[in-house]
Every structure is written in structure tokens, then in C-alpha cells.
C-alpha atoms as one frame of an Amber mdcrd trajectory, in Angstrom:
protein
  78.851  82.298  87.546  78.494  80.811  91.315  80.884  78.911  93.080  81.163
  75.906  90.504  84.134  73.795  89.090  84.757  76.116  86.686  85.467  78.857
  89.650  87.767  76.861  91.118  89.737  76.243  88.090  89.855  80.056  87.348
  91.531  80.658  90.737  93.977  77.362  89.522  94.644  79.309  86.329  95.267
  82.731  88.020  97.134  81.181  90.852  99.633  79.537  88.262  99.929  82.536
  86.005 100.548  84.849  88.633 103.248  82.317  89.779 104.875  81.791  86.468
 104.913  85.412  85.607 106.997  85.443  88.786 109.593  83.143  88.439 109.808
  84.187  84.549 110.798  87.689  84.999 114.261  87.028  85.764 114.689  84.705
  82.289 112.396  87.726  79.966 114.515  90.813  81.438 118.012  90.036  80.128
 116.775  89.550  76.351 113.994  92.401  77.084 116.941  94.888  78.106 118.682
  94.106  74.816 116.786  96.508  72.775 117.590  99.854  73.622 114.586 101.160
  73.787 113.675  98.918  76.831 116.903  99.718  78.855 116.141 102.914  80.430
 112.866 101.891  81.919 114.046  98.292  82.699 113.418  98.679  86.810 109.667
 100.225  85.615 109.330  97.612  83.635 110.779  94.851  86.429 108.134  96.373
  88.996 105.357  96.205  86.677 106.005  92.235  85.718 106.366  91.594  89.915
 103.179  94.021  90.520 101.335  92.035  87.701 102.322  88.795  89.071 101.356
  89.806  92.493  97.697  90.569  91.167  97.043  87.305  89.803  98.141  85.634
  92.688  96.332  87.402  95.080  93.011  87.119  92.870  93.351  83.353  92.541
  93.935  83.237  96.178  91.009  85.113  96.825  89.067  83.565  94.911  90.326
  79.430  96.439  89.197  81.398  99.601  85.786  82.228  98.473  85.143  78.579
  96.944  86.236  77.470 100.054  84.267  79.774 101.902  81.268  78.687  99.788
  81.647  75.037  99.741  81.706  74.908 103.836  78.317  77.350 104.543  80.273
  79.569 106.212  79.891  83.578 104.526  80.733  87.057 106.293  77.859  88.361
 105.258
């Protein structure tokens, strides 16, 4: 795929994700600490939601800055 439309609204998608995963954490981990088996490794599992989030917003930021990149003629190359 090039720098289309349907780029752009990949990044949207990964941008929002990444965003909701971050903001949801804090609702999942009380119910997701209930079951015991969760409990011990809540903190691994805390950093691995934020780490997760962080991933999909940085790749849908990348790539808004390549379609931008792409749509203006400019590259690095």
C-alpha cells in the first residue's frame, strides 16, 4: 500500500486504539485484579497495557507523519 486514504485511516485507527487502551487501563485493572490468579502480576500486567498503548500511538503517529510527509513532496531520503 502507498500513501492513500486508507493509510491515513490506519494511523486514525492506531492513533485511537493506542489512546483508548490508555485511558481504559485504569477501568479493566480493578475487575482484572479480582481473580487471583491476576493479582500477583498486576503491575506486569499494568506496564504491559501502558507499553502496548504507547506502541500504537507512536505507530499511528508515525505513520500521520509519513502521510504528511508524502502528501507535501518533502522525503529524507
Amino acid at each position: 500500500m502507498g500513501n492513500g486514504i486508507g493509510q491515513l485511516i490506519w494511523a486514525v485507527a492506531l492513533l485511537a486504539a493506542g489512546v483508548g487502551v490508555f485511558f481504559r487501563v485504569e477501568q479493566v485493572m480493578p475487575r482484572l485484579v479480582e481473580f487471583s490468579h491476576f493479582a500477583a502480576a498486576r503491575w506486569f500486567i499494568r506496564f504491559c497495557f501502558y507499553l502496548m498503548a504507547v506502541v500504537l500511538i507512536g505507530g499511528g503517529v508515525k505513520k500521520i507523519i509519513a502521510f504528511g510527509r508524502g502528501r507535501t513532496g518533502r522525503s529524507d531520503k
